[in-house]
KEKE-3310 file (N, C-alpha, C; in steps of 0.2 Angstrom, whole numbers, plus 5000, padded with zeros to 4 digits):
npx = (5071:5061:5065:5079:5074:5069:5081:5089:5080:5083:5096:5101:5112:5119:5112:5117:5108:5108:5102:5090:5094:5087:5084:5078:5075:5074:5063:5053:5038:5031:5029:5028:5013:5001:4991:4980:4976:4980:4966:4957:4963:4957:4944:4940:4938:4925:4920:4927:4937:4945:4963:4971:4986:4997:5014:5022:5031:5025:5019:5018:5023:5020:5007:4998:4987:4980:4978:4968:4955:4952:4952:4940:4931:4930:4925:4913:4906:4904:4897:4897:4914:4921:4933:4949:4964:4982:4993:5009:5022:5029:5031:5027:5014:5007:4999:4989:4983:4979:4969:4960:4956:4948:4938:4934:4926:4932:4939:4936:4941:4954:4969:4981:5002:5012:5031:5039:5050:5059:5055:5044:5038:5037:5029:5019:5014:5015:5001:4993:4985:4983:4993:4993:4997:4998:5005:5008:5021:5032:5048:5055:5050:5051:5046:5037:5040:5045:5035:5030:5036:5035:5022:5012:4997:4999:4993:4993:5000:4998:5013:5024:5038:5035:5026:5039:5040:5029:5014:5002:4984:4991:5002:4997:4986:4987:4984:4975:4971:4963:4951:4950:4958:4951:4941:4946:4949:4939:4933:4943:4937:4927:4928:4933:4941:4947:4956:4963:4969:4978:4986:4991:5001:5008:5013:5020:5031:5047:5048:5057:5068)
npy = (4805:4801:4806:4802:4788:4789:4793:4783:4773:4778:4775:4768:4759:4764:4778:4791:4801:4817:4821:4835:4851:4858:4872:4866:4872:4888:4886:4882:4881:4895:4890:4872:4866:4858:4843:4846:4860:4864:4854:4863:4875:4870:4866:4881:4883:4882:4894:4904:4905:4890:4892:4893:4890:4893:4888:4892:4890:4899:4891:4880:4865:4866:4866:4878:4882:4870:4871:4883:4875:4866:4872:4880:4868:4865:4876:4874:4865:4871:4882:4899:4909:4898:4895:4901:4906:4908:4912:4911:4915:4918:4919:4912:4909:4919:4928:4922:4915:4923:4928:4919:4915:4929:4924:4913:4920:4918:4928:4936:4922:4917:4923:4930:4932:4935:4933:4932:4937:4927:4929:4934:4926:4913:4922:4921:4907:4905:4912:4903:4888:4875:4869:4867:4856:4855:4847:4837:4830:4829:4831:4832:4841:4856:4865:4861:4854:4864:4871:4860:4860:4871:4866:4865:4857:4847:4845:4836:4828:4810:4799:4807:4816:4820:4814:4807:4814:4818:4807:4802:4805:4806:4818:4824:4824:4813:4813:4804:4812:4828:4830:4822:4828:4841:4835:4831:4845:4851:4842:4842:4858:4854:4844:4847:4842:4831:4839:4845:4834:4832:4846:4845:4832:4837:4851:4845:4836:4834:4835:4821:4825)
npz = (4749:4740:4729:4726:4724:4711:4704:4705:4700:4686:4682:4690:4702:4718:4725:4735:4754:4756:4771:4773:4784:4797:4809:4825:4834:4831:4823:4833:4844:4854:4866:4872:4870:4883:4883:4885:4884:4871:4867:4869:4864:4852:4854:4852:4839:4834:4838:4827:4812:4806:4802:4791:4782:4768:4763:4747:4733:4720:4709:4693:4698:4713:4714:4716:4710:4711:4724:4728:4721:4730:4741:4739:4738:4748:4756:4751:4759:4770:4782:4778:4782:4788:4787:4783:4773:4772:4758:4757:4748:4730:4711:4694:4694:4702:4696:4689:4701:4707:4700:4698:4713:4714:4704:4709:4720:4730:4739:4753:4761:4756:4755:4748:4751:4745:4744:4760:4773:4782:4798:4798:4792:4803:4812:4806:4808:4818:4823:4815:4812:4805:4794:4775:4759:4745:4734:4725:4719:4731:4735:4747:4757:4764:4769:4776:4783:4792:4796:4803:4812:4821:4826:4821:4813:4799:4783:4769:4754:4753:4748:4747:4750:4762:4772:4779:4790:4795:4801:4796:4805:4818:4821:4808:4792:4779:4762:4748:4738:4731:4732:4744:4754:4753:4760:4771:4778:4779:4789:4800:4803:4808:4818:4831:4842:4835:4830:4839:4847:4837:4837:4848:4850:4838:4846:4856:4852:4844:4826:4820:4812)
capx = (5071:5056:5069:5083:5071:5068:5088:5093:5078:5083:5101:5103:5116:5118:5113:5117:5103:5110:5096:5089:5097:5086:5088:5070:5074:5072:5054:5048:5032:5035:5029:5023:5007:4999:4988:4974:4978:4980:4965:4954:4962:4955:4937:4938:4935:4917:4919:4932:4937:4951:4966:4977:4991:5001:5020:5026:5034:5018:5024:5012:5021:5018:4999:4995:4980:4973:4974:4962:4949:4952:4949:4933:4928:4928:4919:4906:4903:4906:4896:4903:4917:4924:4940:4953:4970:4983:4998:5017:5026:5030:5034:5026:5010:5005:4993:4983:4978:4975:4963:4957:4954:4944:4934:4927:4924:4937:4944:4936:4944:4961:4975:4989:5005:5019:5036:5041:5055:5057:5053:5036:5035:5036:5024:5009:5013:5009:4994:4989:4981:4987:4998:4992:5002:4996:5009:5008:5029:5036:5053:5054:5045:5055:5043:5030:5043:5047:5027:5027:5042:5031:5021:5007:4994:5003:4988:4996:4998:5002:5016:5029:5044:5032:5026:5045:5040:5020:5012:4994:4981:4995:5003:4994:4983:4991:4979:4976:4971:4962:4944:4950:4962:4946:4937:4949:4949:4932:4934:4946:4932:4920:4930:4938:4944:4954:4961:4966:4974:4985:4988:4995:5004:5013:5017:5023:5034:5047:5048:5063:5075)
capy = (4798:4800:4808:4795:4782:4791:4793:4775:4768:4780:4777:4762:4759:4768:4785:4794:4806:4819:4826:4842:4853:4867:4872:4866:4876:4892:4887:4881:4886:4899:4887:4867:4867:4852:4842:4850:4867:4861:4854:4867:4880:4869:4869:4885:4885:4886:4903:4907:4901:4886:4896:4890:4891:4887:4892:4889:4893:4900:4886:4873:4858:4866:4865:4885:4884:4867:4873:4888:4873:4864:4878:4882:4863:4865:4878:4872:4860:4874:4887:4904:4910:4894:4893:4905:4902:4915:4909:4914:4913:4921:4915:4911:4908:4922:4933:4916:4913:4933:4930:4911:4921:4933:4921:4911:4922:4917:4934:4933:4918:4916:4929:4929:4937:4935:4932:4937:4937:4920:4930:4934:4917:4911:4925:4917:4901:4907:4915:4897:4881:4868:4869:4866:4856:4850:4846:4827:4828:4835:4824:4832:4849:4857:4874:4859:4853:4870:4872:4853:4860:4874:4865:4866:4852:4846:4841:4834:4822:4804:4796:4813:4815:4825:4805:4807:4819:4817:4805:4801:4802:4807:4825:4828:4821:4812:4810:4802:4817:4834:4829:4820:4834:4846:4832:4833:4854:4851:4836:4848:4863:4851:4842:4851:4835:4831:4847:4847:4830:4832:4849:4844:4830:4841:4855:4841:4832:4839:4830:4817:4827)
capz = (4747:4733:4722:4725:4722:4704:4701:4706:4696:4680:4682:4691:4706:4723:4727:4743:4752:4762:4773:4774:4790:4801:4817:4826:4839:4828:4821:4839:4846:4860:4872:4869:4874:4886:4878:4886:4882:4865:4864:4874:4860:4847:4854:4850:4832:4834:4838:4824:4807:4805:4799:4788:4779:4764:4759:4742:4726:4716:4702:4692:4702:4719:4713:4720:4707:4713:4731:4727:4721:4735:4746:4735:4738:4756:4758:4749:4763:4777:4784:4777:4786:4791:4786:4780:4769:4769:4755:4760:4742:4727:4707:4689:4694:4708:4693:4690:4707:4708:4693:4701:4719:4712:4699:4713:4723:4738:4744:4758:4764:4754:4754:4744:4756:4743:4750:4768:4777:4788:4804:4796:4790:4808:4814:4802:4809:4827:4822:4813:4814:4800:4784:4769:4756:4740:4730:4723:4718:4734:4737:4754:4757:4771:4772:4778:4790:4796:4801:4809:4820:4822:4830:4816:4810:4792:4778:4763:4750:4754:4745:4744:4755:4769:4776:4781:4798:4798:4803:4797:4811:4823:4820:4804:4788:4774:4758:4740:4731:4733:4734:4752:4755:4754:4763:4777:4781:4783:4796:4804:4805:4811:4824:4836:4847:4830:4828:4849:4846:4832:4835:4855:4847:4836:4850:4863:4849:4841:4823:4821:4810)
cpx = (5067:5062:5075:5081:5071:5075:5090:5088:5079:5089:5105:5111:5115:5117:5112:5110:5108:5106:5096:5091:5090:5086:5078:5072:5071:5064:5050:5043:5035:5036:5025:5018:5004:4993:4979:4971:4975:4973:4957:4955:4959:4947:4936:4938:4930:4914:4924:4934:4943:4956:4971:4982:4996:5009:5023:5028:5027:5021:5017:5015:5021:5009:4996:4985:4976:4971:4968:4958:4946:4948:4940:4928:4926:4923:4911:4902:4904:4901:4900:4907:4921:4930:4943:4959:4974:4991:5003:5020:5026:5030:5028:5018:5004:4999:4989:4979:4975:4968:4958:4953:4947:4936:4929:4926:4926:4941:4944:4940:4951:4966:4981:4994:5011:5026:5038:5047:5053:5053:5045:5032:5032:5030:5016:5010:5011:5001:4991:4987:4984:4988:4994:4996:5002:4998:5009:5017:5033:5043:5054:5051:5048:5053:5037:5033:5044:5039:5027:5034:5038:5026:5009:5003:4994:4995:4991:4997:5003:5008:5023:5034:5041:5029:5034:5044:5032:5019:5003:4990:4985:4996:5000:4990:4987:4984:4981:4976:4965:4955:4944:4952:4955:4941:4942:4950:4941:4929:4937:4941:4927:4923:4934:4943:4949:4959:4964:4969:4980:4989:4993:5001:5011:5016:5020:5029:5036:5050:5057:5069:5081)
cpy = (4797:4802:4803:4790:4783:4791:4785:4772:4771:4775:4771:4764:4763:4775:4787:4798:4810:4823:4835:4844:4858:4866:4873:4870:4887:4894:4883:4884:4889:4897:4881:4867:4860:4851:4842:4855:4866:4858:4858:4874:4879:4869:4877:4886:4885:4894:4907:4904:4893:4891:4892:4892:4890:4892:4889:4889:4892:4897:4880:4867:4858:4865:4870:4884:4877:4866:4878:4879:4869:4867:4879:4875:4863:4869:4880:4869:4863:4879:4893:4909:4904:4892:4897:4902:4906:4909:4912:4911:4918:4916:4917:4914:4911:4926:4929:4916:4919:4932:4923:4913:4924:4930:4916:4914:4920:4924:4934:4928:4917:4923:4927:4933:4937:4932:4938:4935:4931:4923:4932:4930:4912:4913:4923:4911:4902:4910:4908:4890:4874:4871:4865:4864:4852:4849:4839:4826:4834:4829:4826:4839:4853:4864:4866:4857:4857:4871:4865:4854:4866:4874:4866:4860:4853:4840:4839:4829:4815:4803:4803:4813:4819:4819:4804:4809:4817:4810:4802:4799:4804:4815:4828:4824:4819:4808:4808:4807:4823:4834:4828:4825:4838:4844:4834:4840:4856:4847:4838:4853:4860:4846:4844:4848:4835:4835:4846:4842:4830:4838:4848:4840:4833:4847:4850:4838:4833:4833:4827:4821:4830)
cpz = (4741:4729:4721:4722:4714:4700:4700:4699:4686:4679:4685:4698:4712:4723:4735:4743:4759:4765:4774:4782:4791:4806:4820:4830:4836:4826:4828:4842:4852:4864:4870:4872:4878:4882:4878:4886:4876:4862:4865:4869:4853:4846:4853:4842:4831:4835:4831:4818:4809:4800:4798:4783:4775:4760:4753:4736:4722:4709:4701:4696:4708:4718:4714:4717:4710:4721:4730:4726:4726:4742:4743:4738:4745:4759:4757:4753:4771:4776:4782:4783:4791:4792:4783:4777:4766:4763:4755:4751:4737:4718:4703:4688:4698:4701:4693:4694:4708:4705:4700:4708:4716:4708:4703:4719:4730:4740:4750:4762:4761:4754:4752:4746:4753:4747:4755:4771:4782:4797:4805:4795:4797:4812:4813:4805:4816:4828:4820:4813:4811:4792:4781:4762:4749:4734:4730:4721:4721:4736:4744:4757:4763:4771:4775:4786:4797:4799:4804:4816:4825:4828:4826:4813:4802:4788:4771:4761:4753:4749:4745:4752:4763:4773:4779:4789:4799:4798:4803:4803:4819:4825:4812:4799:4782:4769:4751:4737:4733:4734:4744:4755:4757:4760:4773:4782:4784:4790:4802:4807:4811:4818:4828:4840:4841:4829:4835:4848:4842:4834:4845:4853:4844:4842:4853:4861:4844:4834:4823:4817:4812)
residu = (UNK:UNK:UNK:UNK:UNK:UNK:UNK:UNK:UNK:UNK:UNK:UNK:UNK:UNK:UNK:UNK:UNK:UNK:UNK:UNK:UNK:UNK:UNK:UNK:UNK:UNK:UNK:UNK:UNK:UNK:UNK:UNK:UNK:UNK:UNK:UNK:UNK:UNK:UNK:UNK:UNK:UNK:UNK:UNK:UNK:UNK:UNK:UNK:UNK:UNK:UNK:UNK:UNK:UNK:UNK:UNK:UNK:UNK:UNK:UNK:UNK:UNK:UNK:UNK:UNK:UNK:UNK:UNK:UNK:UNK:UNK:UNK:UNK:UNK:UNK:UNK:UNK:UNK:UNK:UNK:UNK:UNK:UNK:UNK:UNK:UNK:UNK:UNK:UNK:UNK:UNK:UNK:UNK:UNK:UNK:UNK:UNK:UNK:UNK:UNK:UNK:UNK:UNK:UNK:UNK:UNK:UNK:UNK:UNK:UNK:UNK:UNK:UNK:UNK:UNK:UNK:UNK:UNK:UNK:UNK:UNK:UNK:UNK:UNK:UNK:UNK:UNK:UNK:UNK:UNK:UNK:UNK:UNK:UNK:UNK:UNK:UNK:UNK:UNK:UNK:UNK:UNK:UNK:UNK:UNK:UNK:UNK:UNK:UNK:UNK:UNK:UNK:UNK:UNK:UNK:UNK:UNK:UNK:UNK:UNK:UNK:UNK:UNK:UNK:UNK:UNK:UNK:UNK:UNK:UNK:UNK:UNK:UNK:UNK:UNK:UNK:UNK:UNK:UNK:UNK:UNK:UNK:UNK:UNK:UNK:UNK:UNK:UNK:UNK:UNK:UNK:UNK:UNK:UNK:UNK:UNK:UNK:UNK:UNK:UNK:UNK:UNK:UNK:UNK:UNK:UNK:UNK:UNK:UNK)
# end
């Protein structure tokens, strides 16, 4: 719909949207979990980082380069070791964040995984806690979707086609801009009950598309 919005107001008159298809049963979690389970596995991140994860064409309008600072912001305001960020993608932009990575000093926590085959893609999302999505012009982001089928707590920007499936406060966070965004990974670490909420949510409920 953001990007219709952009055709009709260029171009004027009706445009159709024909939505995006997947098969949720595919990226489903192996089992939903109850929302006591859920949130029972969230009180454990005090023993273990918050593990996150971001898929996306290593491209300047997915933003790869101002995830790393994001990442950097946060864990200025974290205990070291608090939060990990492996990135699933490939593209333009993948030497940069090599360099970027390196230059502040995130090895430790970020890992760049290149592209994987979807059954790998899925495999990191069972290993993981909440998606990361910090593209500001997504018209509908359907690797964010595939993690909120997942059954993954979705962080990303307000206003972009991924307010379509998430739900601020509900199954995932939706922000103004990457300071909050930073602010919010750290809200995450630090609240466990948040994280067991959202992330029970998301298993119990599977999104509407």
């Amino acid at each position: 719909w953001a990007a219709a919005d952009r055709v009709r107001a260029a171009f004027g008159g009706e445009v159709g949207v024909v939505p995006n298809g997947m098969d949720l049963d595919t990226w489903a979690p192996a089992e939903a979990a109850s929302g006591a389970a859920a949130g029972a596995a969230a009180g454990a991140r005090d023993r273990g980082p918050l593990r996150c994860v971001a898929t996306m064409r290593l491209a300047p309008r997915k933003r790869g380069l101002a995830l790393l600072g994001i990442v950097e912001d946060a864990l200025t305001q974290l205990p070291p070791g608090s939060l990990t960020l492996e990135i699933i993608g490939d593209g333009p932009d993948r030497a940069a964040m090599a360099r970027s990575i390196a230059r502040r000093g995130l090895a430790e926590a970020v890992t760049l995984r290149g592209r994987l085959p979807r059954e790998e893609v899925r495999a990191a999302y069972r290993r993981t806690d909440v998606f990361v999505a910090p593209a500001a012009l997504e018209a509908f982001g359907i690797a964010a979707l595939e993690a909120r089928a997942a059954g993954l707590v979705v962080v990303a920007r307000a206003g972009t086609g991924i307010a379509e499936f998430v739900t601020d406060g509900v199954d995932g966070l939706l922000v103004d801009d990457d300071a909050r965004m930073a602010r919010s990974l750290v809200g995450l670490v630090r609240d466990p009950a948040l994280l067991g909420r959202l992330a029970a949510h998301a298993r119990l409920h599977r999104p509407v598309q």
